[in-house]
C-alpha positions in Angstrom: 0.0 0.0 0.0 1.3 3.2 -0.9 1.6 6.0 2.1 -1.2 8.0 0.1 -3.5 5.4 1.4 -2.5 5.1 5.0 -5.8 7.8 5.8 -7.5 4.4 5.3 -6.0 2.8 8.9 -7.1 6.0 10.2 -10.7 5.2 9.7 -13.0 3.6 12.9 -12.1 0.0 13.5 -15.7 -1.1 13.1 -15.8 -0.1 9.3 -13.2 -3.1 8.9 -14.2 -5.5 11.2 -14.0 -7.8 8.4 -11.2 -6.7 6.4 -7.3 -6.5 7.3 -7.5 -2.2 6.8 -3.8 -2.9 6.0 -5.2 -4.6 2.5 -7.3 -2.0 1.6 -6.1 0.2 -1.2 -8.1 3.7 -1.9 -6.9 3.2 -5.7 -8.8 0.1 -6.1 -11.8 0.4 -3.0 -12.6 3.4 -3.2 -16.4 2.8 -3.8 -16.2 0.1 -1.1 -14.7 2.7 1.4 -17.0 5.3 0.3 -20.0 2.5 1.0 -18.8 1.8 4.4 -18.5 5.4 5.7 -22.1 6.5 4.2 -23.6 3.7 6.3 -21.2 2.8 9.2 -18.6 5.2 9.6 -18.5 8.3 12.4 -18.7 12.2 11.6 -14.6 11.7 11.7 -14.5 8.9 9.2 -17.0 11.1 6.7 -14.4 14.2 7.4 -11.1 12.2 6.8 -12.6 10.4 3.3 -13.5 13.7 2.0 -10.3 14.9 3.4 -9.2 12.4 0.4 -11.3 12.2 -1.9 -12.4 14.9 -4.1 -16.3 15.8 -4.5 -15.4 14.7 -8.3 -14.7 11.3 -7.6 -17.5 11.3 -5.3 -20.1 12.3 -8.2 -17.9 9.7 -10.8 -18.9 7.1 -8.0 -22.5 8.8 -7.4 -24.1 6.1 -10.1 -22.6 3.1 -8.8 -23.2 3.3 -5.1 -25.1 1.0 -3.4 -26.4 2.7 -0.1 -30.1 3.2 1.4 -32.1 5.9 0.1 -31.2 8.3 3.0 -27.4 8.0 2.7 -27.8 8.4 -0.9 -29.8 12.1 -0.5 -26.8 13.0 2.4 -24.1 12.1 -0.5 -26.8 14.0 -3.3 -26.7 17.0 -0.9 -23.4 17.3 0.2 -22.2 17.2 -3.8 -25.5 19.6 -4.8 -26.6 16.9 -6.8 -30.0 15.5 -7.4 -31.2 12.1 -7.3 -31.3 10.2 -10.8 -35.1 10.2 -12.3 
């Protein structure tokens, strides 16, 4: 793992209960990590991902997400997006 991706080990325990946090790479989880955050992860987890991650790879990911509805309209409103038709 590179040291770009060590913000990853910095995230709460819980989101990676499953998971060495050691294996996972921002480059190729990225929607995984963003999935975990939306629904597990702690006000601190959602500020050190978007610490990260740009809005822009946020709205790339937007489409592919698979979240409930209400974590979908927090990601939709925090990018000033709206919801797909």
């Amino acid at each position: 793992m590179s040291t770009a991706a060590t913000w990853v080990r910095e995230l709460s325990p819980t989101l990676y209960w499953d998971t060495d946090p050691l294996q996972v790479d921002p480059a190729l989880h990225l929607k995984s990590i963003v999935e975990r955050v939306l629904e597990r992860g702690h006000w601190a987890d959602w500020q050190l991902l978007t610490s990260h991650v740009s809005s822009n790879e946020l709205k790339e990911l937007l489409p592919r997400l698979r979240v409930p509805p209400r974590e979908l309209a927090f990601l939709e409103a925090y990018l000033g997006t709206t919801g797909a038709p």
